[in-house]
C-alpha positions, 0 to 999 in steps of 0.5 A: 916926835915929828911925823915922818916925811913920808906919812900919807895922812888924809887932809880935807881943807875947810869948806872956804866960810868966806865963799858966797856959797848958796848951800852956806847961806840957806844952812843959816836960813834954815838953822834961823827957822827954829824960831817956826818950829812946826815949820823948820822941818818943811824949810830945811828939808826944801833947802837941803832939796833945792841944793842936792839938784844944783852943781857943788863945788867941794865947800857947797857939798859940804853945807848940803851935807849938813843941811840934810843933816838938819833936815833930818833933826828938823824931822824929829823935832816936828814928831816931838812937837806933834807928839807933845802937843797931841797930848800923847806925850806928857811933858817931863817935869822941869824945874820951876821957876823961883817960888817956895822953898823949905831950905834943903840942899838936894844930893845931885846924884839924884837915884830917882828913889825920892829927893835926897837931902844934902844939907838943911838951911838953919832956921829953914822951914825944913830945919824947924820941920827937923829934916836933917842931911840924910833924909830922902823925900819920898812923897808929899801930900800923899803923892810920890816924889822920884826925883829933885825935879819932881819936888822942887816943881811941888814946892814951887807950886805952893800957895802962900801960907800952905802947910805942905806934908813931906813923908821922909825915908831915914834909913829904914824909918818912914816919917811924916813932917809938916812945913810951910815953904817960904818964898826964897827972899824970905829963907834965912840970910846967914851965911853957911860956913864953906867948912862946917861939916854937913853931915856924915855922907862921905864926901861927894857920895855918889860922884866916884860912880859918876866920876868913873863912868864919864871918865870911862866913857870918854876914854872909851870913844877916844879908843874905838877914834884911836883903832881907826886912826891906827888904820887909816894913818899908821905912821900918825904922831903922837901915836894913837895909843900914845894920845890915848894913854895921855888922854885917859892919864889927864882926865883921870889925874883931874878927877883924882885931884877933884876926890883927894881934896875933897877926903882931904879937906872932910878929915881935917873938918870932920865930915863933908863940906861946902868948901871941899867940894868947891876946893875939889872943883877948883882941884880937878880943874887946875890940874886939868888946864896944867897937864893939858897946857903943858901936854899942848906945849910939848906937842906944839913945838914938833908940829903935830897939831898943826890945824890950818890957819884961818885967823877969822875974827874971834869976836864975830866967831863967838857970836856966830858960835853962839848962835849955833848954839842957840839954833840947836839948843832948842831943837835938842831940848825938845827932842829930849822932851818927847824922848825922856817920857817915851822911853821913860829916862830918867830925868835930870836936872843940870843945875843941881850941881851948882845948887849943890855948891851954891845956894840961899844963904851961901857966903860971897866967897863960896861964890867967887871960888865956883866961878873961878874953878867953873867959869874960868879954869874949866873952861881953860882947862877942856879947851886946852885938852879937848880942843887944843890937843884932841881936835887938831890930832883928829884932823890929821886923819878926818874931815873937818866935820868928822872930826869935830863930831867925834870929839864933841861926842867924847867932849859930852861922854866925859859929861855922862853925869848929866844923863839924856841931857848930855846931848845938849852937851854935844851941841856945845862940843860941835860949836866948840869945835867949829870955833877953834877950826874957823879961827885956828886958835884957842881964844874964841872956843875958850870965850865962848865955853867961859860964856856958856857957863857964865849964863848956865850959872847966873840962870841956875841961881837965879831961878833957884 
């Protein structure tokens, strides 16, 4: 449905990139200071300063209202580092880097009541140890383990050749084990059948409540987004509650894909797999870029997501894109820090998931089929949903950075199984966003979220 002719719909054009505009230049300045994190505050504060004082146009308005706006994060990152530093917050636990290991695969869902065991390696130090799927670590040497994160740094904290004593909850018995981490080099190197049964878990136990609380979430942003475009531009196509009901609909047809194959696939083998949680991914994706392309397509020819034409290079674009990305992951990252052992979240580690899928051991397959559902139909899929259709509705009815904060802020909602992390996930949304606004199209977010977890990916393997 076209939107009608005498529909009064609020369009603010983009601050003009191209302009030589002081504010725009000491926003990049300022963003480069996070290499002086002590100091970034004291930079960005005085260019937000010395641009509130001087004459604005409409564009140099704009980049004084996100220099205040960076600012004003520069602020908390300072606190978070003074905090830290002073010793005052101790620093939450990260994974470690590659070094011993006993060949488990841990659950993702990570309850924070010991590190739960997914699957065990065969011939594994766990396997010779007689840990089985099942098993939760809940302590070892006597001290206890709440979460994946916390036994992976133990184990990667242990000497060559010592003996480490892992207590495991297996059901209601407690039991004491001994074993001798290895170095991962060193683990078996056959490879995991993708469709041998791992254990009598259901298959992905624990992501339905996942599942369902992200999809929840998002679909739950995008309704309060809906009730002030329902205000601000009734006569707006497609309808807000139309878009909302297809939204919920897409992402939840992803996710049932993602369940049905993976039940599917445990009945035929017998029991939860490697290769139906890859198959669900693969699933969930294909089925997410289909509807949503589609979805795009019809809505595309009535001109209801039109977004102003820009046509910027998309190279330069994804390599500005970027490095906004590289700007403000450190920000967030340590802002997280202080916030997670202040405020006593629950820690997270995103690499998991993929440790889940992929690990010592694992065939070339296994791997090929991750990177084809994570690297290229997820991203073309999200792009397709979140930034195709989503972000051009917004602009109908919001400013160009209003609306690229709301759909980031749905765009990570619908990543809710990271936790606390999941702000690292609006810093990907805000680039995302910017990206398809600066060229008018699809190609450099699209490039730009294929790179992102490309990188994520190679980095989690890598470092185990």
């Amino acid at each position: 449905m076209a939107v009608p002719s005498g529909a009064m719909l609020r369009r603010v054009p983009l601050p003009h990139e191209d302009e030589d505009l002081p504010a725009r230049r000491d926003f990049h300045l300022a963003l480069a200071g996070v290499v002086f994190p002590f100091a970034s505050f004291v930079l960005s504060a005085m260019l937000a300063w010395k641009n509130a004082r001087a004459p604005r146009t409409a564009g140099q308005a704009s980049w004084t209202r996100r220099l205040v706006g960076l600012a004003a994060l520069d602020f908390l990152v300072m606190l978070s580092l003074v905090a830290l530093t002073a010793g005052k917050l101790p620093a939450p636990a990260v994974p470690a880097p590659p070094g011993p290991r006993v060949g488990v695969v841990l659950d993702p869902s990570d309850r924070g009541q010991g590190a739960e065991v997914l699957s065990v390696l065969s011939g594994s130090p766990a396997d010779r140890a007689g840990i089985r799927p099942g098993d939760a670590v809940t302590a070892v040497d006597g001290q206890p383990i709440r979460s994946n994160v916390e036994l992976t740094a133990t184990m990667g904290a242990t000497r060559p050749g010592q003996a480490r004593s892992l207590t495991l909850r297996r059901g209601d018995v407690v039991l004491d084990v001994s074993a001798v981490p290895t170095a991962i080099a060193d683990l078996p190197p056959e490879p995991t059948p993708l469709f041998e049964p791992e254990g009598p878990q259901p298959p992905l136990r624990g992501n339905l409540v996942h599942l369902g609380a992200a999809w929840g979430a998002a679909v739950g942003l995008l309704a309060v987004v809906a009730l002030l475009a329902a205000r601000r531009a009734p006569a707006l196509a497609p309808s807000p509650l139309g878009l909302w009901l297809a939204f919920a609909g897409t992402l939840a047809l992803a996710n049932l894909a993602l369940v049905a194959t993976t039940l599917v696939v445990a009945r035929v083998v017998g029991g939860s797999s490697l290769g139906g949680g890859l198959l669900g991914i693969f699933a969930g994706s294909g089925v997410m870029l289909a509807v949503a392309a589609a979805w795009r397509a019809r809505l595309r020819s009535t001109g209801a997501l039109a977004i102003e034409p820009r046509r910027a290079p998309a190279p330069r674009t994804v390599v500005m894109g970027m490095g906004y990305i590289l700007a403000g992951l450190p920000r967030v990252g340590l802002v997280l820090a202080a916030a997670t052992t202040l405020l006593h979240l629950p820690s997270t580690d995103p690499g998991a998931e993929i440790r889940e899928l992929v690990h010592p051991g694992v065939s070339p397959a296994a791997v090929g089929v991750l990177v084809i559902a994570a690297v290229i139909l997820a991203p073309l899929g999200e792009e397709t949903l979140f930034r195709g259709v989503l972000l051009p509705w917004l602009r109908r009815f919001l400013s160009p950075d209003a609306a690229a904060w709301a759909s980031a802020w749905i765009f990570a909602a619908g990543h809710l199984r990271y936790g606390p992390s999941v702000l690292v996930v609006v810093v990907y949304g805000l680039a995302l966003a910017w990206a398809r606004m600066h060229t008018g199209r699809l190609r450099a977010p699209i490039a730009m979220h294929m790179l992102i977890n490309a990188v994520a990916m190679a980095v989690t393997l890598i470092h185990g």
